[in-house]
N, C-alpha and C positions, 0 to 999 in steps of 0.2 A: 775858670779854666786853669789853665798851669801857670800862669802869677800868681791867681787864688792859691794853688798848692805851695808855690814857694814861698808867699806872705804869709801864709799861716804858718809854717814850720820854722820859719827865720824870726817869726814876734815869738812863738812859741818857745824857740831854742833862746833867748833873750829875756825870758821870763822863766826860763827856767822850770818851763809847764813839761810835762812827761808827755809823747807823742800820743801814748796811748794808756789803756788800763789793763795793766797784764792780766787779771783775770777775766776780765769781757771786754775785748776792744771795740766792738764796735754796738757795745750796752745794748746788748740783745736781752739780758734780764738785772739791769742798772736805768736808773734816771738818766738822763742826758745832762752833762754836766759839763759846758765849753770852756768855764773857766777854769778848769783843771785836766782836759783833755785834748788835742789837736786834735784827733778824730771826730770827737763828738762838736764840734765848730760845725763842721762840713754837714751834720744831718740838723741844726738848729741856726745854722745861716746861710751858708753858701748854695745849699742845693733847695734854698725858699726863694732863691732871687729869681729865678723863672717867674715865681707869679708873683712876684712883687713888680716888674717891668710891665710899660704900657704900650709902648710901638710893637707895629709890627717886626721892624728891622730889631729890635730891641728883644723880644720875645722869641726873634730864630735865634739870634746870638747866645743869648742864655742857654732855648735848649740843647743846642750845638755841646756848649760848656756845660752844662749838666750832666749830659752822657759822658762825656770827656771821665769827671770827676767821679762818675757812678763807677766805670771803668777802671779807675784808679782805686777805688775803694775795694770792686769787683777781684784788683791781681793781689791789694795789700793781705785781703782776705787770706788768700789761695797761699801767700807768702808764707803769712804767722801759722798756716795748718800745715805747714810742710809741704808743700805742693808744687 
């Protein structure tokens, strides 16, 4: 959820990792590659922890947080097109 976003981009920004890849941010025709992108983290960890969770209270919470973060990726999108 929004810890997950500000822990990624705070170890990101400390590693000195680029938030994204200017020519395909969200590796739509690129490998997924988390240890060189903050964006690419969230489709190769963040938004797999739904089904890696085994409760029930555990598995709304996630996907509560999933939607949250798809949502976020959903406005970053809209953002970098000019929108």
């Amino acid at each position: 959820g929004a810890i997950s976003i500000m822990r990624t981009f705070a170890s990101s920004g400390k590693m000195l990792r680029p938030f994204y890849n200017l020519e395909d941010p969200f590796a739509e025709n690129r490998p997924l590659d988390d240890l060189a992108y903050s964006i690419d983290f969230f489709y190769t960890r963040l938004l797999k922890t739904e089904e890696k969770v085994n409760t029930k209270t555990a598995k709304k919470v996630a996907k509560r947080r999933s939607i949250f973060l798809k949502s976020f990726l959903k406005e970053l999108k809209e953002e970098l097109n000019g929108q």
